[in-house]
N, C-alpha and C positions, 0 to 999 in steps of 0.2 A: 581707573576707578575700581576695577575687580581686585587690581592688588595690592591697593590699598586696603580693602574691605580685610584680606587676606593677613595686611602685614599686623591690623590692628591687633588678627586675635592671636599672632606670632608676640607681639607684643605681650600680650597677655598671658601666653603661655608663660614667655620665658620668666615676667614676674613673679608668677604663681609656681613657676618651676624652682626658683631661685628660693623662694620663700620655703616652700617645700622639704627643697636638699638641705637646707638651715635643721629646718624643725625632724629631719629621718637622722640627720648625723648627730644634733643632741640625743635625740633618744635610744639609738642603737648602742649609745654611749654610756645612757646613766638609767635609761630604764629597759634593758636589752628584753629583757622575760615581759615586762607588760607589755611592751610595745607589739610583740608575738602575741600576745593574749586579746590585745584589741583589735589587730586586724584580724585574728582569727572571728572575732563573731561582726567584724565590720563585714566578711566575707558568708559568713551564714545567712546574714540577712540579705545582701546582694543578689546572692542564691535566689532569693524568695521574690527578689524584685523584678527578677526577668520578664514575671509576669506585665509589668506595666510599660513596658515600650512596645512590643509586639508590632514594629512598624508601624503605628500610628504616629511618630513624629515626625519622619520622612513622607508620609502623606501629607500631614500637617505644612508642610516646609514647599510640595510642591503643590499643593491647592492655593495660599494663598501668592508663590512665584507666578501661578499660572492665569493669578487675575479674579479667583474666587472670592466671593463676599467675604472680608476680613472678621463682621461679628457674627456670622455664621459659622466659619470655621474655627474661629477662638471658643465661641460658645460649646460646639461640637466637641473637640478637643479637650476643655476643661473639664465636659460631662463626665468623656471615657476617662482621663487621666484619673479623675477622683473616684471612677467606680473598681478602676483596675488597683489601685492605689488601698482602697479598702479592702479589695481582698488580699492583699499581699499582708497587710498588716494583722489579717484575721488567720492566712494561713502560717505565718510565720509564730502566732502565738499560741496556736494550737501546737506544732511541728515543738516549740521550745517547752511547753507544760508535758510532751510527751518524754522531750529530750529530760528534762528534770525528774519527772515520775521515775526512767528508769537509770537514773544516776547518769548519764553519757554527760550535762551539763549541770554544772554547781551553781550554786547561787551566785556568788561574782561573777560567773561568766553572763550570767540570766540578763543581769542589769545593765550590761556590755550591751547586749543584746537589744533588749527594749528602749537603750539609749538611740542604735540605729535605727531602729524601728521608725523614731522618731525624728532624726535624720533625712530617711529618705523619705517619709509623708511629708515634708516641704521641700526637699530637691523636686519628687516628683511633682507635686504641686507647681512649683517655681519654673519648670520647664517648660509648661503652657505660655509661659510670656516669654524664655529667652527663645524657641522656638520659634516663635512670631517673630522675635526682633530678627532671627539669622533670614526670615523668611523673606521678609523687608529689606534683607542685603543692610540691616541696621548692626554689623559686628558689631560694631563701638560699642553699642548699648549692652549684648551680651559679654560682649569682652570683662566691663567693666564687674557687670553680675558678678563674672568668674571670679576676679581678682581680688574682688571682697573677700569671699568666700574663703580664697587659699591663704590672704594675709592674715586676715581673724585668726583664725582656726593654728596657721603656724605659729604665729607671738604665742597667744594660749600655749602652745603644745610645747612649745622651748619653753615658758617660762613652772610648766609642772611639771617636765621632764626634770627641769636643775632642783624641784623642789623634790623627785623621786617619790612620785605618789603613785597611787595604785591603776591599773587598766581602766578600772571603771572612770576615776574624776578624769585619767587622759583622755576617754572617749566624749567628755564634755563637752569639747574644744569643738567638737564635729559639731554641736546643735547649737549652738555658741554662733560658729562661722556661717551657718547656712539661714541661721535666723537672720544675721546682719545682709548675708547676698539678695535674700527673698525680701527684704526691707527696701534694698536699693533697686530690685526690678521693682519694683510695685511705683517708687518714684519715676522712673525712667521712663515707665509707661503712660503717667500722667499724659504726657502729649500726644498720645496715638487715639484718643478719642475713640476707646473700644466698647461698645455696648455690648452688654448682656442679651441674647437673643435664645429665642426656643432655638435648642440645637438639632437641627431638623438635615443635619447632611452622615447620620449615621451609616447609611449606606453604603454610601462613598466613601467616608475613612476604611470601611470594615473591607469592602468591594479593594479597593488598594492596598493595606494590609493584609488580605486574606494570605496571598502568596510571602509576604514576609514572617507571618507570624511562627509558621514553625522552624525559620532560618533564626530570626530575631532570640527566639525561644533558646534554641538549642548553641548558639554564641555565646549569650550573655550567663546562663549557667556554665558553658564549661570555662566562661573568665573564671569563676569564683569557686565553684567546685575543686577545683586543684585544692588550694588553699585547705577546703573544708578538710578534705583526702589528706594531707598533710599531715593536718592536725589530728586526727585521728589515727592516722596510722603510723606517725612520729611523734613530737611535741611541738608546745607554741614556739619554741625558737627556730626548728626548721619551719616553720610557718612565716620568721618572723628573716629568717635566709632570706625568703622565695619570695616576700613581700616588698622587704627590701631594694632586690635586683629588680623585681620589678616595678616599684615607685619609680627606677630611674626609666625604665624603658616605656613607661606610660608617657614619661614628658614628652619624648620623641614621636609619639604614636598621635599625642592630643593634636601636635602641629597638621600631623595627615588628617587628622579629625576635622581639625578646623577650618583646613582646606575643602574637604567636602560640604560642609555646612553653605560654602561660600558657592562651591559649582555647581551643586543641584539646581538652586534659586535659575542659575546662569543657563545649563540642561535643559530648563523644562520649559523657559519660553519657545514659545511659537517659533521665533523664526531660525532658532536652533534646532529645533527640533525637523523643521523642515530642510535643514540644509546639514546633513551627515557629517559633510568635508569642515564646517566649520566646528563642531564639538570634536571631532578628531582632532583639530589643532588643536584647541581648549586643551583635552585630554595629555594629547604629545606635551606640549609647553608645563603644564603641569607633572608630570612623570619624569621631564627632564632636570627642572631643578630641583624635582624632592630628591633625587638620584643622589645631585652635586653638593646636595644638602646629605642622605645617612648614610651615602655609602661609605666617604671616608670614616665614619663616627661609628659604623660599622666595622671597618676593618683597625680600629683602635682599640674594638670592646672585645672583637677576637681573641686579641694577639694577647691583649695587656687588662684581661676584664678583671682578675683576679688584682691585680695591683692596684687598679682602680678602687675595688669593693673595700682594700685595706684603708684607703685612702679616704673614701667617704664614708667608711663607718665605723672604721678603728677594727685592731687587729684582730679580735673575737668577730668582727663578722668577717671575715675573707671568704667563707664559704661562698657569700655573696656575690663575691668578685665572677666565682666561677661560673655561679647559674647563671648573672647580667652575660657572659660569654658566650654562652647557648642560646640565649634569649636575642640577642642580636640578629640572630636570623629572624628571626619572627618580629620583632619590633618592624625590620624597614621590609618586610613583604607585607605584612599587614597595610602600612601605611601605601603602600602602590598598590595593592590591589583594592584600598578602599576608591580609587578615582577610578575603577573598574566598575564597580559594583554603581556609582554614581550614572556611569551611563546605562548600565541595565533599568535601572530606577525610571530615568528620564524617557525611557523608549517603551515604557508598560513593561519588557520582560522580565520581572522580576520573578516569575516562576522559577528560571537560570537560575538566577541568584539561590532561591531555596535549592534545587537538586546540586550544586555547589557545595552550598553549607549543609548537607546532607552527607555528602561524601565526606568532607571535612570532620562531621562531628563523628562518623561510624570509626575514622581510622585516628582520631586524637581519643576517644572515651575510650578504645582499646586499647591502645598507648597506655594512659593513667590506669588502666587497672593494671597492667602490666609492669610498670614500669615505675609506680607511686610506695606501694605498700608492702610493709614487711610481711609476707604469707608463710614464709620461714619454707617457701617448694621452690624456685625461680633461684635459680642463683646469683641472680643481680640484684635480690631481693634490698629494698629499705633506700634507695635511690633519690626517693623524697621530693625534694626540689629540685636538683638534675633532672630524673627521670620527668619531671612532671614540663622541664624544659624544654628536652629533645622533644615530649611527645607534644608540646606548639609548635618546634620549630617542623620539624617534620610533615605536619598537618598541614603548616602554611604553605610549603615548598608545593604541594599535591592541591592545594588550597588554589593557589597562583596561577598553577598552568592549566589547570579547569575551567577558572573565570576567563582568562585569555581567550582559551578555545571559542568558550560562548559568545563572549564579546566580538568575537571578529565571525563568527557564524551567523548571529544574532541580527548582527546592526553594522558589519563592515569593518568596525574598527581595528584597524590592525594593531600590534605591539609597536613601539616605539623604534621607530628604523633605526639608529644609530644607540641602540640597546647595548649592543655589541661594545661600543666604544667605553660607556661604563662599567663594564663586565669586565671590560681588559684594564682599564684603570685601577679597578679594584685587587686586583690579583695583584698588576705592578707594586699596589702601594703597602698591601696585606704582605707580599712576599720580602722587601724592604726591613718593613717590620719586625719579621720574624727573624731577618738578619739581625738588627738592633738585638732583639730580645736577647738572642745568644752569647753576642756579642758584650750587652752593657748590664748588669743588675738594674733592675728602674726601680726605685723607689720613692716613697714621701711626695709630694704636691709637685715640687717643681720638677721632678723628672718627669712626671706622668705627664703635664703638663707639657714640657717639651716634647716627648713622642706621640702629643695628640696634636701639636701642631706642624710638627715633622709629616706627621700623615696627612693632612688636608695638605700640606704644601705640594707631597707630590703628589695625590691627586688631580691636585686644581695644575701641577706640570703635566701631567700623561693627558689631560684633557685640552691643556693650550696645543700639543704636540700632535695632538689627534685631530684638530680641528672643530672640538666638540664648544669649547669655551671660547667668545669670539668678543669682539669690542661690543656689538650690538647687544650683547648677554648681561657687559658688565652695565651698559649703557642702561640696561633695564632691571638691574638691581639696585643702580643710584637713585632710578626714578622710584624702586618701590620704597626703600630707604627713607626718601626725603619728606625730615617733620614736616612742614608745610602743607604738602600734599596730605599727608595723613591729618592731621589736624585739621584740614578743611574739609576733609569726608566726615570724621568727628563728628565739627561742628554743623554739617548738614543735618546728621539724626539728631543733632541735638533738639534743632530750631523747630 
């Protein structure tokens, strides 16, 4: 049942992924400078929006797993989202009338701006309900939200990219797509029978939040800050580098994303919660096939990220190739230590979690001043999107064995016992690699293509060798696999 829930929003991902790498490779193509222009003030307002999760949707997700009044916590929830919501919108118009007053932002970028603004007051809004659906162990229903969203949004974005039109009409496409996904939650809700109620559990959200908010806080700005740093202290096309590499390693990360959305729900009942040894498994089972799942896609973005970045952006982005290479590290530690952070959630220690991400933000923000902008004193100066890579991947590395610590101090959990066995996989297959590389020029689609499947092959060998890949493993990815089974979990939230 769990992974089914799981496979639906892999599902989703990968359509929304698929749609995506469509609508990043027309535009890096034909509108390379707007497309840097747009995510630059997609990323300004981002900035602004950290203020509205502040861990209230992870409370959100485990009050109503854990059996709490459904329209009391919706009620709760929609109050905060739209009060935090408003100020994000108040503080980001103030922050941009000051950026304008003193020249730092021009009018075209303004209405870039007030385009997201507008954006995410319906994302944010819209989350109140797929929040519930995940809470409900209803993927499907979210899934579906998602997939609107990235199709809309990419047809648009391909079809004014061919027509070479300016940052602002591209940035359309975003309030375009997210009108049609908030369209489709609203339907999908129809059968959850949610009343409106005085929202009377502020407490609680706040009382559970409290410990994430400065964690929640200081994450979600330094996602977006980079970008900001970027553009300020280089121009939109190294913005539009560094956005690029990372569109692709976001796909990868949403998947860990989605997983967690799915294991808190599973965490924070009662009789998990009372029995250590069985979320440990959870946990284990989980970290083992995300493993078998980035590591090889890891040691391919290594070796060959630059041939890649030619590959999906065309030759004027390769810079891209490089940072996705850097960025690899941090893509798949993010995503394992996000089922880290899920059991701190589930156990009340969430305090852990914040002096974690406290340590994290003090050695990544010093990183980006370091290592981001040209100051013409440093002599690695102007580094841009490189430097702004190392100083994630870096962070994460220090990020990782911090949560570990707590985690297994905290609540017992150990690391993954046969850690080891993917660790030496990965070298095997990375080392291999690096032979190829020396060895063959890789170019164009079907070469890459063949040394990305050359890598999972010997991966998924070093792990049959080791004992780690077993008949029972495949037996349980046939099961997670099978339409069927997915489609009659579907058709449960449907009904």
């Amino acid at each position: 049942m769990l992974v089914h829930k799981y496979m639906m929003k892999v599902v989703s991902n990968v359509v929304s992924a698929v749609a995506s790498f469509l609508s990043l490779m027309v535009m890096t193509r034909y509108v390379g400078l707007e497309y840097g222009a747009m995510m630059w003030g997609w990323a300004f307002v981002a900035m602004f929006n950290a203020v509205v999760g502040l861990g209230f949707e992870t409370a959100h997700i485990r009050f109503i797993a854990s059996g709490r009044s459904q329209d009391k916590c919706f009620s709760t929830y929609l109050a905060i989202r739209v009060s935090l919501t408003s100020l994000m919108v108040a503080v980001t118009i103030i922050s941009l009338a000051l950026g304008i007053r003193n020249g730092t932002i021009g009018t075209d970028m303004a209405t870039v701006v007030l385009l997201f603004v507008a954006y995410y007051a319906v994302w944010d809004i819209q989350n109140t309900l797929t929040a519930t659906f995940d809470a409900r162990l209803e993927s499907g229903k979210s899934s579906i939200v998602s997939m609107v969203d990235a199709i809309t949004r990419s047809i648009i974005l391909i079809t004014l990219a061919l027509m070479q039109v300016s940052a602002t009409v591209l940035s359309s496409a975003y309030v375009i797509g997210i009108l049609a996904s908030a369209s489709m939650a609203l339907l999908l809700a129809r059968n959850q029978k949610i009343r409106l109620v005085r929202p009377s559990m502020f407490r609680e959200y706040l009382g559970f939040a409290m410990p994430l908010i400065i964690s929640s806080l200081f994450l979600t700005v330094l996602d977006f800050v980079d970008k900001v740093m970027i553009g300020l202290s280089g121009n939109t096309l190294e913005v539009g580098y560094y956005t690029a590499a990372m569109g692709v390693v976001f796909v990868f990360i949403s998947l860990g994303g989605s997983l967690n959305n799915v294991i808190l729900p599973q965490l924070s009942k009662p009789e998990t919660v009372r029995n250590p040894s069985k979320a440990e498994g959870l946990i284990w089972m989980s970290q083992k096939y995300l493993m078998m799942f980035l590591f090889p896609v890891m040691a391919v973005f290594l070796v060959f990220g630059k041939d890649i970045g030619a590959v999906l952006f065309g030759a004027g982005y390769a810079k891209a190739g490089v940072i996705l290479s850097i960025l690899s590290v941090m893509m798949t530690l993010r995503v394992l230590t996000g089922t880290l952070s899920q059991v701190l959630y589930a156990s009340n220690k969430a305090s852990l979690y914040t002096k974690a991400t406290m340590i994290y933000a003090v050695v990544v923000a010093s990183m980006f001043v370091l290592l981001i902008p040209d100051t013409g004193i440093l002599p690695w100066d102007g580094l841009y999107g490189v430097g702004a890579a190392i100083s994630l991947s870096v962070g994460y590395i220090i990020f990782t064995v911090t949560l570990m610590y707590y985690v297994r101090r905290a609540v017992g959990i150990r690391p993954y016992n046969n850690l080891w066995k993917h660790l030496l996989s990965l070298a095997v297959t990375a080392v291999l690699l690096v032979i190829v590389d020396r060895m063959f020029e890789i170019s164009g689609v079907i070469e890459v293509a063949a040394v990305s499947l050359l890598g999972l092959g010997v991966y998924i060998l070093a792990l049959v060798a080791l004992r780690e890949l077993l008949r029972s493993d495949i037996a349980f990815f046939m099961n997670a696999v099978n339409p069927r089974r997915i489609k009659d979990s579907l058709d449960d939230e449907l009904r």
